[in-house]
C-alpha positions as a Markdown table, in Angstrom:
| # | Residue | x | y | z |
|---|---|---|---|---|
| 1 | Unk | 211.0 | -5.9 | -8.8 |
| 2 | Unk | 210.9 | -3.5 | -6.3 |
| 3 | Unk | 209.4 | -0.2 | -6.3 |
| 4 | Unk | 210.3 | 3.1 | -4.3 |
| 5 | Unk | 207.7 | 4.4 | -1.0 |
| 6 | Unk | 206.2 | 7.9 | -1.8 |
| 7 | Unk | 208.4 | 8.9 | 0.7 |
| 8 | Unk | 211.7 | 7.7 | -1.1 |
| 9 | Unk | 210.2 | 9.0 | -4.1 |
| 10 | Unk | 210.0 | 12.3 | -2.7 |
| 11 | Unk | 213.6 | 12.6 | -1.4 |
| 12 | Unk | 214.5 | 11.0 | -4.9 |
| 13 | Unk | 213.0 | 14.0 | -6.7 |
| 14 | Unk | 214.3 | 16.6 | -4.2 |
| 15 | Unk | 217.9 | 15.7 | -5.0 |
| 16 | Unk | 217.5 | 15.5 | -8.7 |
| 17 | Unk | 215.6 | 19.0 | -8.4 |
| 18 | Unk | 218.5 | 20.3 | -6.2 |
| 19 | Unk | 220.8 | 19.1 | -8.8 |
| 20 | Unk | 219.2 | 20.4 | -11.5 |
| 21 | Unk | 219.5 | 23.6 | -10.1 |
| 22 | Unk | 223.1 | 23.6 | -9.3 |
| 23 | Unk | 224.0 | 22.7 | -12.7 |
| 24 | Unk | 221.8 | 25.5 | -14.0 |
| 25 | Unk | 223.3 | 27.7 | -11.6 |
| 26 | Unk | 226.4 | 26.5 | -12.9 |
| 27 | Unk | 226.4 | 27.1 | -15.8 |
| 28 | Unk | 225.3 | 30.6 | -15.5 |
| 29 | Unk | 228.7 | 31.7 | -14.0 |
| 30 | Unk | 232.0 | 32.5 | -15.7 |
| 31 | Unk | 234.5 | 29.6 | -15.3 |
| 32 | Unk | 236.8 | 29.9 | -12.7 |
| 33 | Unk | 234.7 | 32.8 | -10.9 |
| 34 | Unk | 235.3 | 31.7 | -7.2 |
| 35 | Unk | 239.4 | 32.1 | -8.1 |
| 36 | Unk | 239.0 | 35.3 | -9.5 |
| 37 | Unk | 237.0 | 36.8 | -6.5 |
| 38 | Unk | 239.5 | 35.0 | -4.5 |
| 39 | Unk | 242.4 | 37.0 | -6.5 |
| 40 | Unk | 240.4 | 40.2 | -6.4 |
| 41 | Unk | 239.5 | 40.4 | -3.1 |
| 42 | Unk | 243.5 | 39.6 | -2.2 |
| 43 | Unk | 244.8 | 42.5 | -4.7 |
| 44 | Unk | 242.3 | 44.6 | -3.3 |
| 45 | Unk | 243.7 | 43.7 | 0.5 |
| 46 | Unk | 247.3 | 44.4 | -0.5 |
| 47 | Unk | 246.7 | 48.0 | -2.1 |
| 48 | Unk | 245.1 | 49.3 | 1.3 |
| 49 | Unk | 247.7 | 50.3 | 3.5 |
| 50 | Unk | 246.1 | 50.9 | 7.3 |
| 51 | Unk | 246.6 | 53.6 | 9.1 |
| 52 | Unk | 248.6 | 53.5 | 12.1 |
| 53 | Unk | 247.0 | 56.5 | 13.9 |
| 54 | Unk | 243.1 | 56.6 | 15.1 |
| 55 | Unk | 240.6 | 57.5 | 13.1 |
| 56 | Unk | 242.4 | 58.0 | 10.0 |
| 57 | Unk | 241.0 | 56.0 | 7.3 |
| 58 | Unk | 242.8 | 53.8 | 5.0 |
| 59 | Unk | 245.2 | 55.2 | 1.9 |
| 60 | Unk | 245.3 | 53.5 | -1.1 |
| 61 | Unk | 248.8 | 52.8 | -2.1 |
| 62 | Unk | 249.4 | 53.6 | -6.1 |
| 63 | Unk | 249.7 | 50.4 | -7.7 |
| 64 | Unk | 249.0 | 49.5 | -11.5 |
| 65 | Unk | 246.7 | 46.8 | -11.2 |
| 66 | Unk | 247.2 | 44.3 | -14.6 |
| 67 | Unk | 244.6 | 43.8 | -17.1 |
| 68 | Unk | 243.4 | 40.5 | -15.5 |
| 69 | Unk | 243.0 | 42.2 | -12.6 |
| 70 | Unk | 241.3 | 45.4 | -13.6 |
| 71 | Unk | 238.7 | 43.0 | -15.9 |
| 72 | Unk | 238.4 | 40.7 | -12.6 |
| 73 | Unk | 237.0 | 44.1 | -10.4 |
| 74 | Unk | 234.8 | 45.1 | -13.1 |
| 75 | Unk | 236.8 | 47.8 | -14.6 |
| 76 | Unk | 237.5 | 49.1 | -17.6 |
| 77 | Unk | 241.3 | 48.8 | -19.7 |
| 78 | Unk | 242.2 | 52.4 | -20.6 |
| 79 | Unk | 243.3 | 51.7 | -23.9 |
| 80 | Unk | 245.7 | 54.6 | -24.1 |
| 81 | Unk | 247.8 | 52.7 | -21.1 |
| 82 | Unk | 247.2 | 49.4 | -21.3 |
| 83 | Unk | 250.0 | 47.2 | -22.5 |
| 84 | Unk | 249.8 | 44.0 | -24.7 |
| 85 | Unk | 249.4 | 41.9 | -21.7 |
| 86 | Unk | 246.5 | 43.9 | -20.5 |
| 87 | Unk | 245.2 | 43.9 | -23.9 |
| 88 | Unk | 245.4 | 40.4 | -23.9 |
| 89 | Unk | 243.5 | 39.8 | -21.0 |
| 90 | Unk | 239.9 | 40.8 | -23.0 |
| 91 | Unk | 238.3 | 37.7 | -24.6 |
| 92 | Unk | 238.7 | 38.0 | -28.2 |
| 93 | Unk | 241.9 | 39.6 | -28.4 |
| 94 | Unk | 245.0 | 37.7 | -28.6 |
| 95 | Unk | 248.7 | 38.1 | -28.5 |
| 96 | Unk | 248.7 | 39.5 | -32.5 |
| 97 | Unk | 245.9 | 41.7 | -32.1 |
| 98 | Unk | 246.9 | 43.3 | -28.7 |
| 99 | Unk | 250.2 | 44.2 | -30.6 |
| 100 | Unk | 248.4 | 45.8 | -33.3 |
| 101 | Unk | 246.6 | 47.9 | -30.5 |
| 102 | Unk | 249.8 | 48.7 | -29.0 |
| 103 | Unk | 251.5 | 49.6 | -32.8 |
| 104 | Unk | 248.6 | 51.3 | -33.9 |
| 105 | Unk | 248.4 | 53.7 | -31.0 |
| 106 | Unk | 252.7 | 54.6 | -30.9 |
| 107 | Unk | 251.7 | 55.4 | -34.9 |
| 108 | Unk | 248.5 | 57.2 | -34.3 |
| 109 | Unk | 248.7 | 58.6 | -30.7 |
| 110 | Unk | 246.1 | 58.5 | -28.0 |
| 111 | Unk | 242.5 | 56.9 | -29.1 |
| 112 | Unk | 240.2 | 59.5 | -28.9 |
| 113 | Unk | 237.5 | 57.3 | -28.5 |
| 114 | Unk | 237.0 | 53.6 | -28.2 |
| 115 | Unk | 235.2 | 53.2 | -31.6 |
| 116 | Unk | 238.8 | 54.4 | -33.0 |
| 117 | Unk | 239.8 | 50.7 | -32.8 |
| 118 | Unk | 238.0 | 50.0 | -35.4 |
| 119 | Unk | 240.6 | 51.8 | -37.8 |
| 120 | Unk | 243.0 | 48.7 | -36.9 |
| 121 | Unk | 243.1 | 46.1 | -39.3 |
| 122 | Unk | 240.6 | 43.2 | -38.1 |
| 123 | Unk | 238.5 | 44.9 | -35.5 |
| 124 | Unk | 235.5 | 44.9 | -37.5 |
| 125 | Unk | 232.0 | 46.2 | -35.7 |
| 126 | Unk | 231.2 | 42.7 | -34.6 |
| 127 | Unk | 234.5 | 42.4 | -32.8 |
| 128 | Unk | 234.5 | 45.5 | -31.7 |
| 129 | Unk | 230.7 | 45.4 | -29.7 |
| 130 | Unk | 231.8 | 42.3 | -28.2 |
| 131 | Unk | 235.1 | 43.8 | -26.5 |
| 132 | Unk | 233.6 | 47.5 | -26.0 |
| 133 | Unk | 232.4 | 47.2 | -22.5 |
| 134 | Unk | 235.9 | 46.1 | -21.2 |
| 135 | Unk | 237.5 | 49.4 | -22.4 |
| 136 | Unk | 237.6 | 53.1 | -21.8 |
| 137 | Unk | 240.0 | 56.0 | -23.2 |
| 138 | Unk | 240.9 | 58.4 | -20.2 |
């Protein structure tokens, strides 16, 4: 049986310690990350519109930017205009809930507040901390 120089053994513990830290890396990040940068920085490109002129800087054209992509630039889903889609978009709220959102507030009118959610039927305070940084009330 053969065994390994120092200097193999050395290389062999490099890559396992590299690897190591690229699965812990890893595994640290939300799934898919790279494609939503990828998707955010492209939405982001196609609402600047440049200037033709000198010196002028670039306009933002008015676009409503989906749920997804709000959540993917770090903002928040106005939950007095956001529509089931948008809704559905948060993790933890599905298709059923995100219409009870969207029929609540067409019986209620505008939340006041995003702690009004917890009115609806099955937003308890647990589910309700877990989605509370992804929404605002404008």
């Amino acid at each position: 049986m053969e065994t390994f120089s120092r200097g193999q053994q050395v290389v062999v513990l490099l890559i396992i310690f590299g690897m190591t830290l690229l699965y812990f890396h890893s595994i640290n990040q939300p799934p898919d990350k790279p494609l939503m940068l990828r998707q955010a920085q492209h939405e982001r490109d196609s609402t600047l519109a440049l200037s033709q002129s000198k010196g002028e800087q670039p306009q933002i054209i008015d676009k409503k930017l989906t749920g997804a992509q709000l959540l993917t630039l770090n903002k928040k889903i106005n939950l007095n205009t956001a529509t089931k889609n948008d809704m559905e978009a948060i993790s933890g709220i599905g298709p059923k809930m995100a219409g009870k959102i969207i029929d609540y507030r067409k019986e209620h009118g505008r939340f006041e507040r995003t702690e009004d959610l917890m009115n609806i039927k099955g937003i308890k305070e647990k589910k309700f901390e877990k989605i509370k940084r992804f929404l605002t009330v404008k």
